[in-house]
Structure formats: C-alpha cells, structure tokens
C-alpha positions as a printed Julia matrix, in Angstrom:
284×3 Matrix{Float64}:
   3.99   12.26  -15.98
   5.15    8.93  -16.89
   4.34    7.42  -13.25
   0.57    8.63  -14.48
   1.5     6.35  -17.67
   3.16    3.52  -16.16
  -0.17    3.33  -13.61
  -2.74    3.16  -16.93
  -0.69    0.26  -18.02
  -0.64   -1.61  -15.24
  -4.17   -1.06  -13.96
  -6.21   -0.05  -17.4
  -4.96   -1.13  -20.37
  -2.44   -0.68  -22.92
  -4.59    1.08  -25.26
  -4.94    4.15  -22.85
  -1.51    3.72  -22.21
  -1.11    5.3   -25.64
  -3.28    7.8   -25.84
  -1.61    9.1   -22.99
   1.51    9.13  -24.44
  -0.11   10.62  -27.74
  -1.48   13.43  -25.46
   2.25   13.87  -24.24
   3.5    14.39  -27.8
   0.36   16.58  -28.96
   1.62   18.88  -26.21
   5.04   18.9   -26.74
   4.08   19.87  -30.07
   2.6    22.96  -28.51
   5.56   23.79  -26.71
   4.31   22.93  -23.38
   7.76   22.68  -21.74
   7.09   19.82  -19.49
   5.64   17.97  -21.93
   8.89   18.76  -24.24
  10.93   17.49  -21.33
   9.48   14.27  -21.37
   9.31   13.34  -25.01
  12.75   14.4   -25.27
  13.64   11.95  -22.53
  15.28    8.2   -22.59
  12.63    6.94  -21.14
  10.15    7.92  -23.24
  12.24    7.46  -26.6
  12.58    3.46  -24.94
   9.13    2.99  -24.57
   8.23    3.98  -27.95
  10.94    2.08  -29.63
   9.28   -0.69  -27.8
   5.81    0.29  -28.99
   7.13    0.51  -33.12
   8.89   -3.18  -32.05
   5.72   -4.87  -31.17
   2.74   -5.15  -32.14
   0.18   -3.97  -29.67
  -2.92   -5.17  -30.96
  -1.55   -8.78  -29.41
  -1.96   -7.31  -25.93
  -4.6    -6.74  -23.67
  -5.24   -6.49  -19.46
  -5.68   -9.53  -18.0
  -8.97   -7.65  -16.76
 -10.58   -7.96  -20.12
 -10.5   -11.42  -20.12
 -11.68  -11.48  -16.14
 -14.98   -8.99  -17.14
 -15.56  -11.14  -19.6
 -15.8   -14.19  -17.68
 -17.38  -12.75  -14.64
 -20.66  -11.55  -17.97
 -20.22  -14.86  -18.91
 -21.14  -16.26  -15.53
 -23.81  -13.77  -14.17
 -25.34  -14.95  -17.82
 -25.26  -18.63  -17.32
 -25.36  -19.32  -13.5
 -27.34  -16.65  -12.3
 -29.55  -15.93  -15.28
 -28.53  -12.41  -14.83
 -28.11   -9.52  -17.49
 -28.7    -6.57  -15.7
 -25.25   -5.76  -15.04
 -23.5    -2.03  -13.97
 -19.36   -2.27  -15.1
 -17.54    0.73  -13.01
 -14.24    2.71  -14.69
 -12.73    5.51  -13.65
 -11.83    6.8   -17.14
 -14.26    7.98  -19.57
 -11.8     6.32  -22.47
 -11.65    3.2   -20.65
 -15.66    3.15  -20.08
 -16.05    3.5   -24.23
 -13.44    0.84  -24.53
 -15.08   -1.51  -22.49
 -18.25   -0.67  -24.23
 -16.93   -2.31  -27.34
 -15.25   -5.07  -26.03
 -18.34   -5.96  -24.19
 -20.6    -5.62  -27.51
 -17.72   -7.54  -29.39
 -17.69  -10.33  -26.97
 -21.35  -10.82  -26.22
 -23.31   -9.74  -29.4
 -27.14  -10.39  -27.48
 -26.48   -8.16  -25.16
 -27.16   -4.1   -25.32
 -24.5    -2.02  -23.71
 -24.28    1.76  -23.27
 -22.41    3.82  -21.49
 -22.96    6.33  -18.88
 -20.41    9.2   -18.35
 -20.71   12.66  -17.01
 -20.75   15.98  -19.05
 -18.0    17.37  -20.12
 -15.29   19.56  -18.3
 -13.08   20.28  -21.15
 -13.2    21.88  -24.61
 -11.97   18.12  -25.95
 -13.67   16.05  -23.65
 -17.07   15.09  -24.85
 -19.24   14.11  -22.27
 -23.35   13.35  -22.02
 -25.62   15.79  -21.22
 -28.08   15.83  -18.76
 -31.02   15.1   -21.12
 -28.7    12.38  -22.66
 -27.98   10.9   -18.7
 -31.77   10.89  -17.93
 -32.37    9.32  -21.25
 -30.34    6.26  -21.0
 -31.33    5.58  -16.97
 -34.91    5.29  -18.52
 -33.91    2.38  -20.82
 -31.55    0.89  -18.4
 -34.82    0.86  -15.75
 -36.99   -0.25  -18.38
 -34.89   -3.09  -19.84
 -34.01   -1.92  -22.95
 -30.15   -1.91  -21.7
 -28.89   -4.69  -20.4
 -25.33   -3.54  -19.46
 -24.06   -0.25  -18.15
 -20.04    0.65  -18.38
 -20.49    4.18  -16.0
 -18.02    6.55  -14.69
 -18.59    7.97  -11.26
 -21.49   10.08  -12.1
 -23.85    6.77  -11.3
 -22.46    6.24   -7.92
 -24.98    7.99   -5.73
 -28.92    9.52   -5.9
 -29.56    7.81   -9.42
 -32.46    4.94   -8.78
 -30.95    2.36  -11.08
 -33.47   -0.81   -9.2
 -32.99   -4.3   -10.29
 -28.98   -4.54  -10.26
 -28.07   -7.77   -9.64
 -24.49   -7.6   -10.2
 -21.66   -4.63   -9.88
 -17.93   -5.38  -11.55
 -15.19   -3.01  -10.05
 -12.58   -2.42  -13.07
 -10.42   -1.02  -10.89
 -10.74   -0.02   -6.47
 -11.44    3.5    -5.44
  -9.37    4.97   -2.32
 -12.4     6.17   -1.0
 -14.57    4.31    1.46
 -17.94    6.68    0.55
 -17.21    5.6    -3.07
 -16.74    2.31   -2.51
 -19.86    2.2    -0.66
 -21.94    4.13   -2.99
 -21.03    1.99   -5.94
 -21.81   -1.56   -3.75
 -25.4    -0.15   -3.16
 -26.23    0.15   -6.54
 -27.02   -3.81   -6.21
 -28.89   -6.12   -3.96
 -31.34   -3.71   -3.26
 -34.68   -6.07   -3.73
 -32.66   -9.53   -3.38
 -28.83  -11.58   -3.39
 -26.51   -9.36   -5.04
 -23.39   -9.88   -6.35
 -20.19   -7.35   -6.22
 -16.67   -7.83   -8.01
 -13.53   -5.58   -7.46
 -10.79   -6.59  -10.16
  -7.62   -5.4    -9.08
  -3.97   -6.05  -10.36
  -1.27   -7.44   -8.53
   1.73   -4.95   -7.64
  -0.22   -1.99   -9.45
  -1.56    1.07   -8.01
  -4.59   -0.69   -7.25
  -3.31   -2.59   -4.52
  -2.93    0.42   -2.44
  -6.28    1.57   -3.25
  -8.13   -0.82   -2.32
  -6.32   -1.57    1.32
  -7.04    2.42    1.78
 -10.75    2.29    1.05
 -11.09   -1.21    3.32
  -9.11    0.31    6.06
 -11.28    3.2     6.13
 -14.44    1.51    6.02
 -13.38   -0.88    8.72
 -12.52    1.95   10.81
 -15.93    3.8     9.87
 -18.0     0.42   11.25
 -15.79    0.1    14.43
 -16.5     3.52   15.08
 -19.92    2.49   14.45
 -20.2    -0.55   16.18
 -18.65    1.16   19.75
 -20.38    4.71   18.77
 -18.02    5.35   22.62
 -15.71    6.17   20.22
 -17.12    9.16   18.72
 -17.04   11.5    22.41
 -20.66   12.77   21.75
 -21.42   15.32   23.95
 -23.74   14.6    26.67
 -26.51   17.53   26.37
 -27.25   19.57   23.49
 -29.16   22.58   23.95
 -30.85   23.61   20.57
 -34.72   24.07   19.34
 -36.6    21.14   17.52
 -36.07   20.77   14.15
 -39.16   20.51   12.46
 -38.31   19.13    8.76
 -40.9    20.14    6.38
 -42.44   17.33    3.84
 -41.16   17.68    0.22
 -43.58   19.12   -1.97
 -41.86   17.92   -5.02
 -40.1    14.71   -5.73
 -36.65   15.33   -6.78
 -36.34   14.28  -10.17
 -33.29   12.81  -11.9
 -32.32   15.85  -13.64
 -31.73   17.72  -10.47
 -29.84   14.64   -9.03
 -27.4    15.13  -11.94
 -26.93   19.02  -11.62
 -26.18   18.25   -7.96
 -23.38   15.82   -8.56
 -21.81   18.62  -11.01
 -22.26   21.23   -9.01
 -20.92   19.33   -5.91
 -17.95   18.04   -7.95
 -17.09   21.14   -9.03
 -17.25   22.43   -5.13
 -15.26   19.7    -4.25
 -12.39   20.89   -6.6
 -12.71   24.51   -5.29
 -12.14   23.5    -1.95
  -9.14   21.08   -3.31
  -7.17   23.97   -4.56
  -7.99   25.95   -1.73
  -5.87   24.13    0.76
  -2.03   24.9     1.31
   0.45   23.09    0.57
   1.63   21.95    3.77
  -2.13   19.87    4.46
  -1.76   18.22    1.34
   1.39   17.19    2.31
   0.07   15.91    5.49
  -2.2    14.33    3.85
  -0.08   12.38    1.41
   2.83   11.61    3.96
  -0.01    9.86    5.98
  -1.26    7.74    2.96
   2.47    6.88    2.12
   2.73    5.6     5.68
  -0.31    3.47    5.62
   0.93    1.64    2.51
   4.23    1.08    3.64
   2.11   -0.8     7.12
C-alpha cells in the first residue's frame, strides 16, 4: 500500500521508495486489481508528478550521511574496521553496499543476505553465506551490510562495532543483533532511527519489552514457578559433532519458514488482539 511506501521514505531511503512504486505499476500492468486501484489514484498520480518535477538524485536519508560518519569515526578514533551494518531490506543492504564502497574506497564491503524466497528475489546460497563468513573471520572483509540471516548462531568474533539502520520491534532481535559485538572486549552499538517515522514506534516496542524481560528477570517472583516438579533427570548427551555453519543456516530457513506457517495459522481475531495492543502501547 502506499502507508508501506510512505514508511520506506521516511525510514529507508528514497531510492526504495521507487522501486516500490515501480513494483506498484509492474503489477498494475498485470492487472492485479489492487495494484490498478492505486496507480489509478490521486495520490499516487501526485507523488509521481512530484517525482518527474524533481530531481531525485539530489536526495538522500539523512541516515546515509549518519553511517557514514559513525565508519568515519570507528576508523579514526577507535582504529576499528571490523564493522557489521544491519538493514532490514535486501535492496537497502546492496544500496548501502555501494554507498559504503563509494564513500570509503580502502575498505572491502560485502554483503550478507539470505536465500531467496521468490522467483525474482535473488538471494545467496548457503555455500555463498559460508563463503563470505570465512573472509569476514579471516579479515579479508572489513565491512558487512547483513539482513537478518546474521542475527543469531553465526560465530562472526572480533566485532567491534554494530550500526542499526533502522530498530526492530522485537526484543530477541534486538538482542541477537547487539551480541554480535563486544564479545572479547569494549564494543560499540548504534541504532539510527528517524524522527516521527515508523521507527520511533519500533524501537519504544523492542525497549519496553526488553525492560520488561530483565524486570521479570531481576524479581524471577514474578514468573509464579511452581514449587515442586516431579519429572526424571535429564541426562543431555555430549555432541558428537560440532554443528557447522551450514547447518546453522538451514536452521534459520527452516525456522523462518515455520515461523510463517504458524503466522498464517492464527485467526483473525488474535491478530487483532495483537495489533489493538501494539496500537495502545504507542499511543502511551
């Protein structure tokens, strides 16, 4: 929709701003009704009128600039250049590839997404993931613009410093990505995050859940245990085989996927729920 629009230009950047509304059109050119609706709309016929009126190579987020000066000072203060950027768009995560390699030519910058879901989306494959954690470990990469796929089981050692494009709603996220650095000394974490954009919201719903997951913590009274638990020892068997990276990866899919089953599984009236309750803790 153009809400979906509106939210990539205020928290991404313009350019996926239009390839959103180019993915619109394609549609509509398929006679997707819905999409029809839309181009056919005023709203859309202002914006691009607005689009042919200017010239859009003179914009950019006010993010860019930000990454670019948070690089510039993990570089020069901390002597730091193993950096991990986090997107949640694959398109945004090749943009800022670019711009990154533009900006700072000595540096070697790769990106990591996941493999692909869709016919048009090209993603990495496993071999190709495994690959480019090896020269990211090794040295040979000095800055990695990932998706979520790098948020959890990966060993990615030596990570000084963790930029935040954008917040996640989730507090497991958020935590998952902030442990990719500091793990052998100081390290640093940035959240970027636009003023009166969707991100706002985001990130006071993944820091009120996480400060009600440490309370909870903290006064573990909270929690209403039960006092006796009858049930035979557990008796955990040592691995016999390290896990290895590739079957780290083909977890995440396979749990991703899982995670969507169970999405569309649920009726209409707990999503609802679910949504009326995050509407009310943003209005707060």
């Amino acid at each position: 929709s153009l809400l979906h629009a509106k939210d990539l230009l205020e928290s991404q950047n313009i350019t996926l701003f239009l390839k959103f509304l180019e993915k619109i059109e394609w549609k509509s050119d398929q006679d997707i009704l819905s999409a029809k609706r839309i181009v056919n709309s005023e709203h859309f016929k202002f914006i691009k009128n607005n689009l042919l009126q200017n010239n859009i190579n003179d914009y950019s987020h006010p993010k860019i600039e930000k990454l670019f000066s948070i690089i510039t000072e993990e570089i020069e203060d901390y002597r730091n250049n193993k950096i991990i950027v986090f997107t949640q768009y694959r398109a945004m995560a090749e943009l800022l590839k670019n711009l990154i390699e533009e900006r700072f030519e000595s540096l070697r910058v790769e990106k990591f997404i996941g493999q692909s879901t869709k016919p048009e989306d090209f993603g990495f494959s496993q071999d190709k993931q495994i690959e480019i954690i090896k020269q990211f470990k090794k040295g040979a990469l000095d800055v990695l613009v990932a998706t979520s796929v790098a948020e959890e089981g990966l060993d990615i050692p030596n990570v000084d410093a963790i930029i935040f494009y954008e917040p996640v709603p989730s507090e497991i996220r958020l935590i998952q990505r902030r442990g990719r650095t500091g793990r052998y000394r100081p390290g640093r974490c940035y959240l970027l995050i636009a003023r009166q954009s969707i991100d706002v919201p985001f990130y006071k719903a993944a820091e009120r859940k996480e400060s009600t997951m440490n309370s909870i913590l903290l006064d573990s009274k909270q929690l209403n245990l039960c006092d006796v638990v009858n049930r035979e020892q557990i008796n955990f068997k040592a691995a016999s085989n390290k896990i290895s990276e590739f079957d780290l990866i083909k977890n995440y899919k396979e749990r991703r996927k899982r995670e969507k089953q169970l999405l569309a599984s649920r009726s209409i009236e707990e999503i609802i729920t679910e949504l009326d309750n995050f509407d009310r803790f943003v209005l707060e």
